[in-house]
N, CA, C and O of each residue as an XYZ file, in Angstrom:
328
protein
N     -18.352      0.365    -19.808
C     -17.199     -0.039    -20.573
C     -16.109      1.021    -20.522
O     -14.945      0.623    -20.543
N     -16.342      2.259    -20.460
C     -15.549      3.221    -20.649
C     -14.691      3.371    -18.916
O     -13.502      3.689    -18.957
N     -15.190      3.189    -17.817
C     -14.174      2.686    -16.948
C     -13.606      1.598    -17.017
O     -12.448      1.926    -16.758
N     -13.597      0.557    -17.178
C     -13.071     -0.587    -17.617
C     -11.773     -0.128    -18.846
O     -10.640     -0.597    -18.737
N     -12.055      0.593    -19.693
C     -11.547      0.828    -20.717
C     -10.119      2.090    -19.601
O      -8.934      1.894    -19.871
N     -10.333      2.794    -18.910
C      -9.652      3.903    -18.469
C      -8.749      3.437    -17.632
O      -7.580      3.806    -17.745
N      -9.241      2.303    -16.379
C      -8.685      1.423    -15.808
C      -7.421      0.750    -16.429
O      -6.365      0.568    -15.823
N      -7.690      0.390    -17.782
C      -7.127     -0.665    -18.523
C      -5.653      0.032    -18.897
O      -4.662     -0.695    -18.978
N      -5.576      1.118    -19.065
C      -4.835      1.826    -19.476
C      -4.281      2.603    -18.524
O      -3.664      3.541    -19.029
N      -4.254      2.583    -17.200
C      -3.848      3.117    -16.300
C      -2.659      1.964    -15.986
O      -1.446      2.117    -16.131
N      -3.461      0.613    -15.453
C      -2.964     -0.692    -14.441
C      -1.413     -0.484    -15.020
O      -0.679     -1.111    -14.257
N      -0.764      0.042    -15.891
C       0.718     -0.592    -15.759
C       1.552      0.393    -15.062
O       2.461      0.032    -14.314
N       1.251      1.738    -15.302
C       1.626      3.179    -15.000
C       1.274      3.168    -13.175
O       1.929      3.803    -12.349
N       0.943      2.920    -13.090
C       0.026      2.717    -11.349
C       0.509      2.053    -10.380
O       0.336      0.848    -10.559
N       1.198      2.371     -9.146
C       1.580      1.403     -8.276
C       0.513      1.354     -7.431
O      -0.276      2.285     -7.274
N       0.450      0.068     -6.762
C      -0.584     -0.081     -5.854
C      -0.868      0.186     -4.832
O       0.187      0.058     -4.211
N      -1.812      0.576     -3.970
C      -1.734      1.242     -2.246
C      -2.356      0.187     -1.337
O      -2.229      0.263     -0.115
N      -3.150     -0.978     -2.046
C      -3.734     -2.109     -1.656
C      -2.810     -3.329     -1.918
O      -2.217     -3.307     -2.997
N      -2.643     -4.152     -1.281
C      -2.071     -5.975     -2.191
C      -2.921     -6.424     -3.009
O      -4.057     -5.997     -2.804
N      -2.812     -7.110     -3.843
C      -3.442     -7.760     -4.911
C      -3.610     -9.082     -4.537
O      -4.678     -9.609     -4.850
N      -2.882     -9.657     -4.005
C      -3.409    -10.939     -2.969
C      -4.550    -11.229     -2.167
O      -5.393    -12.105     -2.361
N      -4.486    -10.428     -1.281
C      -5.602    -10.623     -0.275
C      -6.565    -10.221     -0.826
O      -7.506    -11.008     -0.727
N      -6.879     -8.892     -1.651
C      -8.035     -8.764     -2.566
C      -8.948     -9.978     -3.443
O     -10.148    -10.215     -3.582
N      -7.493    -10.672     -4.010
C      -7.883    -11.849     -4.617
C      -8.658    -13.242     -3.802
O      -9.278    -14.195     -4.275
N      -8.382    -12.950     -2.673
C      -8.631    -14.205     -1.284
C     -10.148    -13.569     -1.032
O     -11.243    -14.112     -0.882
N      -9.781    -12.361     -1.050
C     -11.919    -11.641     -0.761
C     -12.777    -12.031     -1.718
O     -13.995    -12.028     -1.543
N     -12.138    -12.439     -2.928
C     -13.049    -12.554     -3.992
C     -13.011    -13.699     -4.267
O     -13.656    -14.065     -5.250
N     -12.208    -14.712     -3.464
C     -12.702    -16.177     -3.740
C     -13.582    -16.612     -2.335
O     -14.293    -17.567     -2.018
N     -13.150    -15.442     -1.731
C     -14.378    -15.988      0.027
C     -15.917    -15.565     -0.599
O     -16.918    -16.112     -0.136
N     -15.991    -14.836     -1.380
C     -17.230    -14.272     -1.553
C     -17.840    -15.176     -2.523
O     -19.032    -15.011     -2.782
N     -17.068    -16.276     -3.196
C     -17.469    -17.264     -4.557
C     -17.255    -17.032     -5.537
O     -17.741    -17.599     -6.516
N     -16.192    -15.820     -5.550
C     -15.806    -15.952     -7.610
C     -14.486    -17.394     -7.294
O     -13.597    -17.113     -6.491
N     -14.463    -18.492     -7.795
C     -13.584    -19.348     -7.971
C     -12.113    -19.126     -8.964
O     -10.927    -19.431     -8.844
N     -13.063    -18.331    -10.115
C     -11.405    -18.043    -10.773
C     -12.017    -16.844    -11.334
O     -13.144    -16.718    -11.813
N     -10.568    -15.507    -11.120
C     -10.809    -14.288    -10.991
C      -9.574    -13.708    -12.440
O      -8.444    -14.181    -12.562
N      -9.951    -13.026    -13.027
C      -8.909    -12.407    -13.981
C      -8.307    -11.407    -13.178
O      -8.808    -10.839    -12.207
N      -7.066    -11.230    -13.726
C      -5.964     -9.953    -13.386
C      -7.114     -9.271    -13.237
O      -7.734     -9.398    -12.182
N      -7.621     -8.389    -14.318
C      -8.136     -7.401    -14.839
C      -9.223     -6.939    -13.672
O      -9.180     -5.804    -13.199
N     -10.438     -8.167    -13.152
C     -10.967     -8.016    -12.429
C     -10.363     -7.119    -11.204
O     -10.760     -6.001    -10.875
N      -9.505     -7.735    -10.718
C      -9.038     -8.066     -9.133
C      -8.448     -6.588     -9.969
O      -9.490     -5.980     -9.721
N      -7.758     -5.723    -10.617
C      -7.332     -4.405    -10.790
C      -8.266     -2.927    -11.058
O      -7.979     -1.736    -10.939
N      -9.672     -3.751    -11.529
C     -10.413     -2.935    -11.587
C     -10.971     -2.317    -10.371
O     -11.289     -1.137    -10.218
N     -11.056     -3.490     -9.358
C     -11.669     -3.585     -8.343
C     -10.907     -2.811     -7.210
O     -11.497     -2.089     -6.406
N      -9.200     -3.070     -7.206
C      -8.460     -2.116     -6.393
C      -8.168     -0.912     -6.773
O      -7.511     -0.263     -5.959
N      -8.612     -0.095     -8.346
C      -8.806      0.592     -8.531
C     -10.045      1.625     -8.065
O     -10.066      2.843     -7.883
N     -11.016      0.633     -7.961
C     -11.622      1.390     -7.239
C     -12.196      1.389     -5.673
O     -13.104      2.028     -5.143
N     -11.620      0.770     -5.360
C     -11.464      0.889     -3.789
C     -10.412      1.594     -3.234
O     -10.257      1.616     -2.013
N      -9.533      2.279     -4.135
C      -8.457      2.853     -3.628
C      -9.061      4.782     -4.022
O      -8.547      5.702     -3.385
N      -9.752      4.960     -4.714
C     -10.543      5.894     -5.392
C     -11.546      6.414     -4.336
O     -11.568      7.610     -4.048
N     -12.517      5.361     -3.661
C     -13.561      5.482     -2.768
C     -12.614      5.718     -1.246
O     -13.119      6.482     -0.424
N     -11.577      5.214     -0.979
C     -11.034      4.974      0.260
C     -10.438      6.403      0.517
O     -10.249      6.830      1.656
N     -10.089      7.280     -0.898
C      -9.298      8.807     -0.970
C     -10.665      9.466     -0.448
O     -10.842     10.167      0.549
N     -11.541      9.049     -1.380
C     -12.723      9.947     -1.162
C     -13.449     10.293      0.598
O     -13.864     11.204      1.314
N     -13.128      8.361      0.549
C     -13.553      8.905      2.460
C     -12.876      9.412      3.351
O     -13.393      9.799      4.400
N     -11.795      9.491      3.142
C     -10.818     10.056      4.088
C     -10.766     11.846      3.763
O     -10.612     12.724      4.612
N     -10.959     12.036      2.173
C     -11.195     14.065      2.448
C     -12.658     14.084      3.167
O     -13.039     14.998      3.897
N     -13.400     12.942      2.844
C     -14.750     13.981      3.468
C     -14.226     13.474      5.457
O     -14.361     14.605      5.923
N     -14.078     13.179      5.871
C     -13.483     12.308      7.343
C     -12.749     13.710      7.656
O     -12.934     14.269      8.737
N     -11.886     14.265      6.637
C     -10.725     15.299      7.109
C     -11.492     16.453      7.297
O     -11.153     17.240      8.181
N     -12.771     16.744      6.393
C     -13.749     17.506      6.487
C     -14.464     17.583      8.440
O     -14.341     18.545      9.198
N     -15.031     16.490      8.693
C     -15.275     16.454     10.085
C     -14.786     16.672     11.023
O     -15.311     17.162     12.023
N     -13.277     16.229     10.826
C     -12.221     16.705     12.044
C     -11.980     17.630     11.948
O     -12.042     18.192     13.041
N     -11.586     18.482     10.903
C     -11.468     20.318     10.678
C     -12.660     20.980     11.373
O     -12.463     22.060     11.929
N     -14.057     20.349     11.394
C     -15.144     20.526     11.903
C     -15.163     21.103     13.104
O     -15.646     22.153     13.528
N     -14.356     19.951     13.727
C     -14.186     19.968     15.451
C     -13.106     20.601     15.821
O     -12.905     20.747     17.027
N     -12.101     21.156     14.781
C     -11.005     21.504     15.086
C      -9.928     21.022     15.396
O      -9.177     21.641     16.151
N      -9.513     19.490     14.753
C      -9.057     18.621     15.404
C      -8.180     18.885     13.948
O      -8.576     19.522     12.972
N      -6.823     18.168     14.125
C      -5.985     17.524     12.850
C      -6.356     15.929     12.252
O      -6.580     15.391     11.168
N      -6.274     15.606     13.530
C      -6.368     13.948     13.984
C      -7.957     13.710     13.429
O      -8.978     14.346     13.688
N      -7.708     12.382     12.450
C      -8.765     12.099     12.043
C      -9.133     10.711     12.916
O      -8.408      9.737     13.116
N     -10.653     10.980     13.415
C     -11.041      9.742     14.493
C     -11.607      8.918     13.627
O     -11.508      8.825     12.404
N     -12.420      8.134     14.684
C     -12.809      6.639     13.942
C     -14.562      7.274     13.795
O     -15.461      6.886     13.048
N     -14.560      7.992     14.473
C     -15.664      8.385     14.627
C     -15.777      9.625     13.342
O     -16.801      9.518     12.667
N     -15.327     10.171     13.155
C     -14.683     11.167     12.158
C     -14.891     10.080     10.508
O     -15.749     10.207      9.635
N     -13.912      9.219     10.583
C     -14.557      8.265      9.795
C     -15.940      7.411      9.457
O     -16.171      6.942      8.343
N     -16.702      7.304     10.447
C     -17.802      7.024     10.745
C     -18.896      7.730      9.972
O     -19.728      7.035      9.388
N     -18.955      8.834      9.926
C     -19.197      9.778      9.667
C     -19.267     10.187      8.244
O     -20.224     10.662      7.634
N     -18.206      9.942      7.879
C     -17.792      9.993      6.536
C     -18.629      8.724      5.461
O     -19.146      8.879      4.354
N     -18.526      7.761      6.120
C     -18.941      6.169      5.239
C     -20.830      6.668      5.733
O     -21.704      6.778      4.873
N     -20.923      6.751      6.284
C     -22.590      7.474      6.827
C     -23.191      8.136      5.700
O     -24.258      7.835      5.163
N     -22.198      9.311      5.312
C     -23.059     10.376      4.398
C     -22.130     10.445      2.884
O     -21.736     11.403      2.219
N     -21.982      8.781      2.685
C     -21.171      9.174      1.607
C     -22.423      8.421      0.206
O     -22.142      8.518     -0.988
């Protein structure tokens, strides 16, 4: 409850880095039929949270190799040991 609750109080202050559309289209392909705001904000809240997260540990691997450029493989990597 207490993310839900933190979320809740963020969503107006917050611009988005995801659409809220197509999120909403994933979650009726998957069988929710009718979805609240709230849902579909909680949810790009935290996929936008996990998506930061994979990309420092990803930036981690390419620093690895000495690279700037983060690969796919670099990413790979990242979703692997996360």
């Amino acid at each position: 409850m207490f993310y839900y609750q933190t979320v809740r109080i963020n969503m107006a202050k917050k611009k988005r880095l995801f659409a809220w559309s197509p999120l909403r289209k994933l979650m009726a392909d998957a069988g929710a039929e009718i979805v609240s705001r709230d849902a579909v904000e909680i949810l790009l809240d935290y996929l936008e949270k996990r998506a930061k997260l994979l990309t420092e540990s990803a930036i981690v691997f390419a620093k690895h190799s000495k690279r700037k450029k983060v690969s796919a493989g670099d990413m790979g990597l990242a979703i692997e040991n996360f």
